[in-house]
matplotlib code that plots the C-alpha trace (Angstrom):
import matplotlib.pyplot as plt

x = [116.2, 118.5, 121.4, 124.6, 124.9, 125.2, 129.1, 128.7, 128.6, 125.6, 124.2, 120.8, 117.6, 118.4, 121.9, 120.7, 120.1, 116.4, 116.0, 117.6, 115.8, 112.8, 114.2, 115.3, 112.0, 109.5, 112.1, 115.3, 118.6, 121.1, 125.2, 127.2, 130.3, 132.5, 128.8, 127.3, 123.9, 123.6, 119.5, 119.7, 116.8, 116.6, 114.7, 114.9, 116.8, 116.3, 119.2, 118.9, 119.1, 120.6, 120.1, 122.5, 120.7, 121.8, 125.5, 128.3, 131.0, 133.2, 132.2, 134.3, 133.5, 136.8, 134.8, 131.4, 131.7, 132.2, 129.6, 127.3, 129.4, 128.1, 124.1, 124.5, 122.8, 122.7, 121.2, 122.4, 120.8, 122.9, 121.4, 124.4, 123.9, 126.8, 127.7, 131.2, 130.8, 134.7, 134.8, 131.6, 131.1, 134.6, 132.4, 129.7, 127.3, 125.1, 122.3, 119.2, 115.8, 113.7, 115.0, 113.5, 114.2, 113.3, 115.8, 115.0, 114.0, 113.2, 114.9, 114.1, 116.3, 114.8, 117.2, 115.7, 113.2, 109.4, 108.9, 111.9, 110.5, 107.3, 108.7, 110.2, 106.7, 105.2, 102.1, 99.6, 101.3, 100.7, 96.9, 96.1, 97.7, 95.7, 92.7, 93.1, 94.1, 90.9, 88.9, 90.6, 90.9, 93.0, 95.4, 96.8, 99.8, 100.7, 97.6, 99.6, 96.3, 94.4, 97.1, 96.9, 93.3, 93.3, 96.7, 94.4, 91.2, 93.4, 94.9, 91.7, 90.8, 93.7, 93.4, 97.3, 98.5, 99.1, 101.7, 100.1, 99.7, 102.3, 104.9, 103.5, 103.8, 107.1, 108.2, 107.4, 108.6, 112.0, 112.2, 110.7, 110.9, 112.5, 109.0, 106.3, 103.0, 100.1, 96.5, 93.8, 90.2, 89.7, 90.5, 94.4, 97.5, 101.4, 103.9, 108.0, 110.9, 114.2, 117.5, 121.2, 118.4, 116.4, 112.7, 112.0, 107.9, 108.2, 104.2, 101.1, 97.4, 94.7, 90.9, 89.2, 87.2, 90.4, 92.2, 89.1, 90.0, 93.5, 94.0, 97.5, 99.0, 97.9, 99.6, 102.9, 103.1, 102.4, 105.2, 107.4, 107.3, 107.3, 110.2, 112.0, 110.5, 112.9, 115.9, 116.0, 117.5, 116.5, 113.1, 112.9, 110.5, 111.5, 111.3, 109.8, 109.0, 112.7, 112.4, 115.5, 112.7, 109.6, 106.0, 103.2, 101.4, 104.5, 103.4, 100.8, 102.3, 105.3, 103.6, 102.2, 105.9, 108.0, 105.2, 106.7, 110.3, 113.8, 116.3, 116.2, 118.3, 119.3, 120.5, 122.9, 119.9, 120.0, 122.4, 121.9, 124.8, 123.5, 125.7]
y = [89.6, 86.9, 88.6, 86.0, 86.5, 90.1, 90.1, 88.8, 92.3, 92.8, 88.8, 88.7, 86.9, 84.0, 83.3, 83.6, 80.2, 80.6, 80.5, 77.7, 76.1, 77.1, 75.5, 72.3, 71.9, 72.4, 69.9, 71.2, 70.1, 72.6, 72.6, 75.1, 76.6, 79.7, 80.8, 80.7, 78.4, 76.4, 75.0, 71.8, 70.1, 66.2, 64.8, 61.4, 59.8, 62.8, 64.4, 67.7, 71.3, 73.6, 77.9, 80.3, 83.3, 86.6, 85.7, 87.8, 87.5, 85.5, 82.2, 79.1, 77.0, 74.7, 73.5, 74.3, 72.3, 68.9, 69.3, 70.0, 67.5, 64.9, 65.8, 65.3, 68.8, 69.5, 73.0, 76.1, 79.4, 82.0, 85.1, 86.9, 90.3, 92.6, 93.4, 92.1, 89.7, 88.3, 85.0, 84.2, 83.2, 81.4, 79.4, 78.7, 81.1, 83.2, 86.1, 84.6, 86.6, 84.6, 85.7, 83.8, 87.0, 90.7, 92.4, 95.9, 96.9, 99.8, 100.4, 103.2, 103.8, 103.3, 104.7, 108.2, 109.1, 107.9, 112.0, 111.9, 108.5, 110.2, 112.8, 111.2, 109.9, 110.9, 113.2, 110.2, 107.8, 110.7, 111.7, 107.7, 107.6, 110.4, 108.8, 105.1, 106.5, 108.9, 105.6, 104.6, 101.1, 99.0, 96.6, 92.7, 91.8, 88.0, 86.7, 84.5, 82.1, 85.0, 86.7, 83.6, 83.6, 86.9, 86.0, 83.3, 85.0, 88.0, 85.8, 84.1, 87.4, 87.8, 84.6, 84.1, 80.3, 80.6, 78.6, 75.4, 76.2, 73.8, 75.9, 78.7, 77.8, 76.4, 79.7, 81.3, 78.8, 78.7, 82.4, 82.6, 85.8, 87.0, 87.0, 89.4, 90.1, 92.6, 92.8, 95.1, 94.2, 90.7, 92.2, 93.6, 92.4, 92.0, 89.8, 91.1, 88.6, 90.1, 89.6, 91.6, 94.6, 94.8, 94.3, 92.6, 93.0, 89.2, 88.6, 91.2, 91.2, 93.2, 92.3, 94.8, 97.1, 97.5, 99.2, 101.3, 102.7, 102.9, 100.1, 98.7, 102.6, 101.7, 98.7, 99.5, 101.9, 100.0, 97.3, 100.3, 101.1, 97.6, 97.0, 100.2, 98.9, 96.0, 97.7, 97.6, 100.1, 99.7, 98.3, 96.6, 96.0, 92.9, 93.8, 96.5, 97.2, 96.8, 98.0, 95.4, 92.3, 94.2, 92.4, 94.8, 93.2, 94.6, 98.1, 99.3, 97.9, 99.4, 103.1, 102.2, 101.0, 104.1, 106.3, 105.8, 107.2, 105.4, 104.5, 102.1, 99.3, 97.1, 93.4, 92.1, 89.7, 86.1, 83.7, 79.8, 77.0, 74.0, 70.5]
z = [93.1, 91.6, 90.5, 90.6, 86.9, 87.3, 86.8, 82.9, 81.1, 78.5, 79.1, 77.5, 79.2, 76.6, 78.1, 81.8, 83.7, 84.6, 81.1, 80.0, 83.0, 81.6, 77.7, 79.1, 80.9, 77.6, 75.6, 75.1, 75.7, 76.9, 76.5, 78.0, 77.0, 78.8, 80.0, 76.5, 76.3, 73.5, 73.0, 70.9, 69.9, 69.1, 66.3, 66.6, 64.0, 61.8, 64.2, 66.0, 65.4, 67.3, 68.4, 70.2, 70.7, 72.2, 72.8, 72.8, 69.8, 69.1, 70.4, 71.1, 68.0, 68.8, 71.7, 70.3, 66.8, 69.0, 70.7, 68.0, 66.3, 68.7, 69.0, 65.1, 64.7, 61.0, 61.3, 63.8, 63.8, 65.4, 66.7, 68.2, 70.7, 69.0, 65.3, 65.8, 62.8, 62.1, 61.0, 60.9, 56.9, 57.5, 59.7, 57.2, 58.8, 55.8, 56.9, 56.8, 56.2, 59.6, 62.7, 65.7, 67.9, 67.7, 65.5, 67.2, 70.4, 72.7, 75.5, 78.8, 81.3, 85.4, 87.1, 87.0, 89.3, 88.4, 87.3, 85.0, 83.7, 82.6, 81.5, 78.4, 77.9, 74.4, 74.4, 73.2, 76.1, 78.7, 77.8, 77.9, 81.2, 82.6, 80.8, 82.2, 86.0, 86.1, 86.0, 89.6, 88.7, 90.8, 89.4, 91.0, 91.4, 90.2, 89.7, 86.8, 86.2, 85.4, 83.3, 81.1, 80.9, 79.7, 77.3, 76.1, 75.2, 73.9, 71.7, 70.3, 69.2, 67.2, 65.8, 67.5, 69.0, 73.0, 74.7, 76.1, 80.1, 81.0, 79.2, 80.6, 84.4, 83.7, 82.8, 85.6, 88.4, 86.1, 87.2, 90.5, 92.8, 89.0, 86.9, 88.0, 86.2, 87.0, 85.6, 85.3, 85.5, 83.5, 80.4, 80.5, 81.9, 81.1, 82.1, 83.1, 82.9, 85.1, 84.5, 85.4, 86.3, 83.2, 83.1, 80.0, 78.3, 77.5, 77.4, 76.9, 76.8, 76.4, 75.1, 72.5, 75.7, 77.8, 74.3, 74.4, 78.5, 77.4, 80.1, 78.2, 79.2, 82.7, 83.2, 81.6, 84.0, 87.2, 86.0, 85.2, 88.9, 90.1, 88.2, 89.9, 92.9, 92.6, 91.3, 87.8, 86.1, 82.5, 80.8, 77.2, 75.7, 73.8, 70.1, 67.6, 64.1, 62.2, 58.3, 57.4, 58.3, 58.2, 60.1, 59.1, 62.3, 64.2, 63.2, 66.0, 68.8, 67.9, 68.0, 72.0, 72.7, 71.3, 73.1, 75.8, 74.8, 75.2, 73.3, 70.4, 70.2, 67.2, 66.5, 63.9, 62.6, 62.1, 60.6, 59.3, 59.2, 57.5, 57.5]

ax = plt.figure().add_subplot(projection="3d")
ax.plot(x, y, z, "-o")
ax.set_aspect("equal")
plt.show()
């Protein structure tokens, strides 16, 4: 595991370099400054816009303005990891009610043993376990084709819009030996993103008759212990139901996600400076 980064304290997946890889590859152009990404994206002669997301306050506007400043960005939508929030309106920044990113998450920490994990499992998350592991189903490893056939059809039913493949595989070869997935039958699978040792839930899938085997329980719980497997010592799960922005669709996977314990975590929000 890739873990040269690892020195930057609290560095989200969005400020990690596979990621901005992965941005610059599906269209994005990316500035760096004192290890903070900037993602700037040209529209022609209509300018660019511009998103810092996840970064640790406060940032280096007298470098960052220029360079903004010279991609003629006209919009910047600033997502930042911590609530210290100085200075920000004295840079033109308001709150803004469309967040890009979760605003919440759930966090559980790996590095207790697989037991101790469990433990902090809730009842329902425990029983569905039991239920989905008494149907001895065995589960593959990277098979990231047929995750995405799976993502795909899952999707459909939802009536949700899927990444086009090319994004897709770009994703993963941005993160390499870093990105792991695992599926279940043809009908369930999830996707994990690593970075600085946390295993982040970054795509999921199930279709309408693996919800009904509780098949989603069982392969949280196999990329739980992959992720150990690997060394990571903590597991997000990349976003839950927040009452400040509230998604009604965010609702019932929210429920499956805190069944499984942890610790919630929450996000200063989203903030818009327009030129």
């Amino acid at each position: 595991m890739d873990n040269t980064e690892s020195n930057q304290i609290n560095q989200d997946l969005r400020q990690s370099t596979p990621y901005a890889k992965y941005m610059q590859e599906i269209g994005w152009r990316i500035e760096s400054v004192k290890n903070v990404s900037i993602f700037i994206r040209p529209l022609g002669i209509l300018g660019a816009i511009a998103k810092i997301q996840r970064a640790p306050l406060p940032l280096p506007w007298g470098k960052i303005d220029p360079i903004l400043k010279k991609h003629r960005v006209w919009m910047t939508k600033l997502e930042p990891w911590d609530v210290k929030l100085a200075n920000l309106k004295s840079k033109g920044f308001r709150q803004d009610r469309w967040p890009l990113l979760a605003t919440k998450t759930q966090r559980i920490n790996l590095s207790v043993s697989l037991p101790g994990i469990k433990s902090g499992f809730k009842k329902d998350a425990r029983y569905s376990l039991r239920k989905s592991e008494g149907l001895h189903l065995s589960s593959e490893r990277n098979n990231f084709p047929k995750f995405y056939s799976i993502w795909t059809k899952a999707n459909r039913v939802k009536k949700l819009w899927t990444p086009p493949r090319h994004q897709f595989d770009s994703l993963i070869k941005a993160f390499g030996s870093n990105c792991f997935c695992i599926t279940v039958k043809e009908s369930a699978g999830a996707l994990v993103l690593v970075h600085q040792k946390i295993a982040y839930y970054y795509y999921a899938a199930s279709l309408p008759e693996a919800k009904r085997l509780s098949l989603p329980y069982f392969v949280v719980w196999n990329l739980i212990k992959e992720a150990k497997k690997q060394g990571c010592v903590t597991w997000d799960w990349e976003g839950i139901f927040d009452l400040r922005w509230p998604t009604k669709s965010w609702k019932g996977f929210t429920h499956f996600k805190k069944s499984f314990g942890g610790e919630e975590i929450s996000f200063p929000g989203s903030f818009t400076r327009w030129f």
